[in-house]
C-alpha positions as CSV (number, residue, x, y, z in Angstrom):
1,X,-131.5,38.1,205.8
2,X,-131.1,41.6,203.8
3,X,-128.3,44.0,204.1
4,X,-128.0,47.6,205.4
5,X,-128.7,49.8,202.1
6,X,-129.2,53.7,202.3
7,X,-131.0,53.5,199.3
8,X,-131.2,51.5,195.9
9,X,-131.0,53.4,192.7
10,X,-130.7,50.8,189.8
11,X,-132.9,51.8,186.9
12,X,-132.8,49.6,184.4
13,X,-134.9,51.8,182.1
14,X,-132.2,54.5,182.7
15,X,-129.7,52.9,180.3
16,X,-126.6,54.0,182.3
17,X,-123.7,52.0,181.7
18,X,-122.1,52.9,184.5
19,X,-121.1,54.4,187.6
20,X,-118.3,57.8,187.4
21,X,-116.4,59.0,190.8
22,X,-115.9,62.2,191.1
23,X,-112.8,64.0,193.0
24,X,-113.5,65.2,196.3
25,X,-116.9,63.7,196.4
26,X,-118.5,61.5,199.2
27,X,-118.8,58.1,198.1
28,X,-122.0,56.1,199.0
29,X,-122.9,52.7,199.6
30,X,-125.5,53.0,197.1
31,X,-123.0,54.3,193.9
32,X,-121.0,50.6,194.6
33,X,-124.4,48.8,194.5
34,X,-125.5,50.7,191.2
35,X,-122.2,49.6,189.7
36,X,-122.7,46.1,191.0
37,X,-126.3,45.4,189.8
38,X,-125.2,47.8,185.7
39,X,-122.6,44.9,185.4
40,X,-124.8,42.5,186.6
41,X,-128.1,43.5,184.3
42,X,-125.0,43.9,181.0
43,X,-123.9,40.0,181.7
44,X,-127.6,38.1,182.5
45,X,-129.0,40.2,179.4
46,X,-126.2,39.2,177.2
47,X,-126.6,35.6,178.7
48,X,-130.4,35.6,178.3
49,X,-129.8,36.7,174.5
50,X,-127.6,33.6,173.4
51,X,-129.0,31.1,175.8
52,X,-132.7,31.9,175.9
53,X,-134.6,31.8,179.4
54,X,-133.4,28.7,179.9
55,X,-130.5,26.8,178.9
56,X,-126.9,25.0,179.6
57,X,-124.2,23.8,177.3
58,X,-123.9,20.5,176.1
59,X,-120.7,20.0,177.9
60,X,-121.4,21.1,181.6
61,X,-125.1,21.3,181.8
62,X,-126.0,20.3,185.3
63,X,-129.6,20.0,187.1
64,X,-130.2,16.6,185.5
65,X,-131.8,13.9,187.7
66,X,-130.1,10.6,187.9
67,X,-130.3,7.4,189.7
68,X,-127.0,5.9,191.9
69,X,-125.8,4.6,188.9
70,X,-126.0,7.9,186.8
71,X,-128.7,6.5,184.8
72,X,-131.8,8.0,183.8
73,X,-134.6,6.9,186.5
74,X,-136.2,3.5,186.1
75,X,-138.1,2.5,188.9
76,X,-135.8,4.4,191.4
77,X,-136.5,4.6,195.0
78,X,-136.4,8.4,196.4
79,X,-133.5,8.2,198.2
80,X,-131.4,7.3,195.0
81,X,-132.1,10.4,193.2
82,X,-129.6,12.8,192.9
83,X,-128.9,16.1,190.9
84,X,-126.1,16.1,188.9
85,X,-123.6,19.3,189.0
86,X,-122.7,21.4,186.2
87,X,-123.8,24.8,184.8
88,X,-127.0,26.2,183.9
89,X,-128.4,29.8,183.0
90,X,-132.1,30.9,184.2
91,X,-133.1,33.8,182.6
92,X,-129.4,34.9,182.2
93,X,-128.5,34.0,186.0
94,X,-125.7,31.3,186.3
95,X,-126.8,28.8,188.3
96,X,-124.0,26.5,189.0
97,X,-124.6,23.0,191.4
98,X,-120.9,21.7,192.5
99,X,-118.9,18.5,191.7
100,X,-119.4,16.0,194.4
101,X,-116.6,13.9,196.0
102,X,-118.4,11.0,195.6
103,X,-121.7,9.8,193.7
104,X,-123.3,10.9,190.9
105,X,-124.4,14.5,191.9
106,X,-126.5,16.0,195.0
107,X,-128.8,14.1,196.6
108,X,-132.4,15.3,196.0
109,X,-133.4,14.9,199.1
110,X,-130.4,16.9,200.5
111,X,-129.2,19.3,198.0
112,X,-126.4,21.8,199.1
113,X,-129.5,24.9,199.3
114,X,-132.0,22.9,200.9
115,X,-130.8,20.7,203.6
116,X,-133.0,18.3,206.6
117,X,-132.3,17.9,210.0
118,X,-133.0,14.7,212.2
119,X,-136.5,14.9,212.0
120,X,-137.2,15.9,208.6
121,X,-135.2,16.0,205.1
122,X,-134.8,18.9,202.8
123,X,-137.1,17.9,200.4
124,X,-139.3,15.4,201.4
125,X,-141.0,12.6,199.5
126,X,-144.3,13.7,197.8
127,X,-147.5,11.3,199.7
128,X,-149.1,11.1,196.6
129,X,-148.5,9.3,193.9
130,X,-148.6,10.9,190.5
131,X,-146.7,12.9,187.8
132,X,-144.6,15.9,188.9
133,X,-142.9,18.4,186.5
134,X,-139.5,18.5,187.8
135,X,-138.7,23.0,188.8
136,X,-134.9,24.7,188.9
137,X,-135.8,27.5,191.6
138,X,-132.9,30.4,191.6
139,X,-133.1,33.4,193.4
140,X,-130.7,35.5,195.3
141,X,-129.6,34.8,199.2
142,X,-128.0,38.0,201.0
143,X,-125.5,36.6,203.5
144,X,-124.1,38.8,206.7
145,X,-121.7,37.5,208.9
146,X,-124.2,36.6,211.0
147,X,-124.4,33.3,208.4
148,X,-121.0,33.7,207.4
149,X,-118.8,34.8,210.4
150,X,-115.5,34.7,207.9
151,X,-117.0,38.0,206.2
152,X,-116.1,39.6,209.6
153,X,-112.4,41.7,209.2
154,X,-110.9,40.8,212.7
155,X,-108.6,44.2,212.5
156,X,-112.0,45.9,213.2
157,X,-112.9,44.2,216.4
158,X,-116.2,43.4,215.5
159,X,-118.3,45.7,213.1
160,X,-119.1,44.0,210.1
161,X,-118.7,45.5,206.3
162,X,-120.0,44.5,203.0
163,X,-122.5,41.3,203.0
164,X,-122.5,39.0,200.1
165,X,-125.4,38.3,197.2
166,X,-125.3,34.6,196.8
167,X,-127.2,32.8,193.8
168,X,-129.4,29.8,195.5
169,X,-130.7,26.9,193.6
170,X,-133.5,24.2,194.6
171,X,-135.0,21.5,192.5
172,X,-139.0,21.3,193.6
173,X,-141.8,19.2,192.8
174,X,-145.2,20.6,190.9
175,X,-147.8,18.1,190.4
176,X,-149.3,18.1,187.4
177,X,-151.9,16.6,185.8
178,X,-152.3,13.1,183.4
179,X,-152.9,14.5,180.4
180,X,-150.8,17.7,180.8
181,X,-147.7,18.1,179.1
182,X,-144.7,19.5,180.6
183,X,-144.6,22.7,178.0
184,X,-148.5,23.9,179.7
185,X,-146.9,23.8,183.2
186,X,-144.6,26.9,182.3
187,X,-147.0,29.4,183.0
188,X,-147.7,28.0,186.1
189,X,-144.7,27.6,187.1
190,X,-143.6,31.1,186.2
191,X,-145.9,32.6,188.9
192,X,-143.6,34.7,191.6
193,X,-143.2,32.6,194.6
194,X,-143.9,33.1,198.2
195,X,-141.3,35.3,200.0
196,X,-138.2,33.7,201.2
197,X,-135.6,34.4,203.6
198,X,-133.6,31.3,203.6
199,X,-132.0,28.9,200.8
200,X,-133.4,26.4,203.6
201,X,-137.2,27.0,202.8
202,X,-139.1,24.0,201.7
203,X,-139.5,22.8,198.3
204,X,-140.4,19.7,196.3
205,X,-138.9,18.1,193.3
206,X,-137.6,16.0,190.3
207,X,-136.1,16.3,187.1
208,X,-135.0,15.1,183.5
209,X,-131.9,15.6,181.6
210,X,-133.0,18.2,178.8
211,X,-132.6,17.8,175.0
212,X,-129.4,19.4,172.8
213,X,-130.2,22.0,170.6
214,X,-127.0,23.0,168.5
215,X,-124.4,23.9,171.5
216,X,-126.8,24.8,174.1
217,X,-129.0,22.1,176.4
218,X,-132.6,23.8,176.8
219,X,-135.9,22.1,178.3
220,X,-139.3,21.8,177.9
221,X,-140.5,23.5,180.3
222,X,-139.5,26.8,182.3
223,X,-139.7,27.2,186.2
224,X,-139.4,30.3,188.0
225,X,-136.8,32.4,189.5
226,X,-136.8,35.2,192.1
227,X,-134.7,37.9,192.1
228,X,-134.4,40.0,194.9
229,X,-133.9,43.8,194.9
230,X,-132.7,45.1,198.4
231,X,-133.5,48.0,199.9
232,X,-137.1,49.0,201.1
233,X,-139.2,48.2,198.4
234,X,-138.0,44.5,198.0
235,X,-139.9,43.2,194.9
236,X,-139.8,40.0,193.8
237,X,-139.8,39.9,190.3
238,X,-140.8,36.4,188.2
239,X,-137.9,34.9,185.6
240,X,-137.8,31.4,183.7
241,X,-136.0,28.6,185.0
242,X,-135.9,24.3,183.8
243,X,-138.0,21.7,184.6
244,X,-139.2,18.1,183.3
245,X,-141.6,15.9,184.5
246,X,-141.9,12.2,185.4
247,X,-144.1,9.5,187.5
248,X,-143.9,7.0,189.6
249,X,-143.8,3.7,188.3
250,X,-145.9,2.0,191.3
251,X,-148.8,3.0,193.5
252,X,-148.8,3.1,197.3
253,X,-151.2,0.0,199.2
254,X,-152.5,0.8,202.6
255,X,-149.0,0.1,204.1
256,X,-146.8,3.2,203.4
257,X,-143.7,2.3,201.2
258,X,-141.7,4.3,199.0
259,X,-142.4,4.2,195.5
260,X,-140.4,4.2,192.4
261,X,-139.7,7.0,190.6
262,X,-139.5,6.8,186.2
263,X,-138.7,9.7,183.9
264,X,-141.8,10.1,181.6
């Protein structure tokens, strides 16, 4: 879903540090958005300076992949994976998974951004056996009240206003091979994606709870993120994002079964 723009002027290059009204001057959607994506490019370049392309803190870093217990994985079936909430910054973009009411985190077969339906979950089981490398995807969601009907101001009677930029997160799956190492699957992993236009689009996943370096949490690997740029030249640009990998501790017979999953 993308928003009504006149135009998009953001120039990165430009250096502006912000947007001036003038008296007596029409104002235009596209001076708000300037201002909007100048504070935005100021606080994900700051971010991307003291945390790196990829990183949480020690205390709050979320995106870790746990069994119902809140363990590490050890011979965990699918279903008893979950992503555990707390904070984490892909190339400067907070990315932020919320506390649960109950459990250790999101399942990872239903996470918040990437939900099933009765005939199919949100991130479905991988057939093969294997190793996977574990990817954070984030990219931004624009959402009208056509998604969001509370964005609607009732006093109007109906038109709607200003939409929202929403940052989305998915955990997904990249297969990788035995004798690869996490670290060679960044490159690969840092290739843009196909277009979206839903947090709903399917993904595949697992992940590992990164390593502490001094007050920051950063892993081995970087995924990629998309961010979108409205208007009519949408470009999808590639960023960095977390990952791990792990493997399945069993191997599938002739009946299918679910296997068990264990962090590498």
């Amino acid at each position: 879903m993308h928003g009504d723009f006149s135009r998009w002027t953001f120039d990165r290059g430009a250096g502006y540090r912000s947007v001036l009204l003038q008296q007596g001057r029409v104002l235009l959607d596209a001076d708000f958005n300037e201002q909007a994506a100048i504070t935005a490019h100021h606080d994900e370049t700051r971010m991307l300076d003291v945390a790196g392309r990829a990183g949480g803190p020690v205390d709050g870093a979320g995106f870790a992949l746990v069994d119902a217990a809140g363990a590490a994985p050890d011979g965990t079936a699918w279903d008893e994976l979950h992503v555990t909430p707390g904070r984490f910054y892909v190339d400067g973009v907070l990315a932020e998974a919320a506390a649960t009411e109950e459990g250790p985190g999101h399942p990872l077969a239903a996470q918040p951004h990437l939900r099933g339906n009765d005939e199919q979950p949100g991130l479905a089981e991988p057939e093969a056996d294997g190793r996977y490398a574990a990817v954070l995807d984030v990219f931004t969601h624009h959402v009208t009240a056509d998604e969001a009907p509370q964005l609607l101001e009732s006093a109007l009677g109906g038109p709607d206003t200003a939409i929202r930029g929403q940052t989305v997160w998915q955990v997904a799956l990249r297969a990788v091979d035995p004798d690869e190492i996490c670290a060679a699957a960044r490159d690969a992993a840092a290739e843009p994606p196909r277009w979206r236009t839903s947090p709903r689009s399917r993904t595949r996943a697992r992940s590992r709870p990164p390593t502490a370096t001094g007050g920051w949490r950063t892993s081995s690997i970087a995924s990629r993120s998309t961010r979108w740029i409205p208007g009519p030249a949408r470009r999808p640009t590639s960023g960095r994002a977390r990952t791990a990998a792990s493997s399945p501790a069993s191997t599938r017979s002739g009946r299918p079964r679910s296997p068990r999953w264990t962090r590498s």
